[in-house]
C-alpha positions in Angstrom: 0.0 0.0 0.0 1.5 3.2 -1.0 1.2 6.2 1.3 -0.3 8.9 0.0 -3.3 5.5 -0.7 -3.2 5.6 3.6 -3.0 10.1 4.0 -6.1 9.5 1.1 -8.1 7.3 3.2 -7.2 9.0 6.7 -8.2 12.6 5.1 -11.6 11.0 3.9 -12.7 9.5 7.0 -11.8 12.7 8.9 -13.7 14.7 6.9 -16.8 11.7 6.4 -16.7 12.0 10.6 -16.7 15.8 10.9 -19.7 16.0 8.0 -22.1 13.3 9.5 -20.9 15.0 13.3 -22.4 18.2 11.5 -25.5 16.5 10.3 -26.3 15.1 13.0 -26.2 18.3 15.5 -27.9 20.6 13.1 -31.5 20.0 14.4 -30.6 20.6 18.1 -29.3 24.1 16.7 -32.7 24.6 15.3 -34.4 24.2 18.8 -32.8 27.2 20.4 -35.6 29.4 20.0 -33.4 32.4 20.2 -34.4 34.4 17.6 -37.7 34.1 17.6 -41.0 36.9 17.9 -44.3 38.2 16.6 -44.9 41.5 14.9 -47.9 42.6 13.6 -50.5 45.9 13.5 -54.3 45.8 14.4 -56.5 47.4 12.1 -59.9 47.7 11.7 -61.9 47.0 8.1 -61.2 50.2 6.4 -57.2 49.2 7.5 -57.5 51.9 10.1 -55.1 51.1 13.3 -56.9 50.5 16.2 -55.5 52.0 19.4 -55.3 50.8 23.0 -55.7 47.1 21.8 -54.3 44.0 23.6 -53.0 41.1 21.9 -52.3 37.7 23.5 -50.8 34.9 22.4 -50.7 31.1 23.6 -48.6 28.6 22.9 -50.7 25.5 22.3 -47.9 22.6 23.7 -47.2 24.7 27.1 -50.4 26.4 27.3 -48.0 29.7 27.5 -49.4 32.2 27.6 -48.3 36.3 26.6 -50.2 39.5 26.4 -49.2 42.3 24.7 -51.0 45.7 25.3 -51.0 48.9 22.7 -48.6 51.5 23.4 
């Protein structure tokens, strides 16, 4: 077996292990939850904004809930 045959295969299972280590912790990155949010405007039928409104939202799994009040 010739050498640069063994740095060929060495190089390729390194970089195999580091791309399937990748795959396999991308969907805990995508449970962070970090970035996350709700903007919006109430308006009325004629698109008119509608002041001293309260908004609230509730997180169906948790039963969360969070209110949001006009400014």
């Amino acid at each position: 077996m010739k050498a640069t045959d063994s740095k060929f295969r060495a190089t390729s299972m390194a970089l195999g292990l580091g791309l399937a280590a990748m795959l396999a912790f991308t969907p805990l990155l995508a449970q962070t939850g970090g970035n996350t949010g709700l903007r919006g405007r109430v308006i009325d039928q004629s698109a008119g904004a509608i002041p001293g409104v309260a908004v609230t939202v509730t997180r169906q799994d948790t039963e969360q809930v969070r209110t949001r009040y006009d400014r």
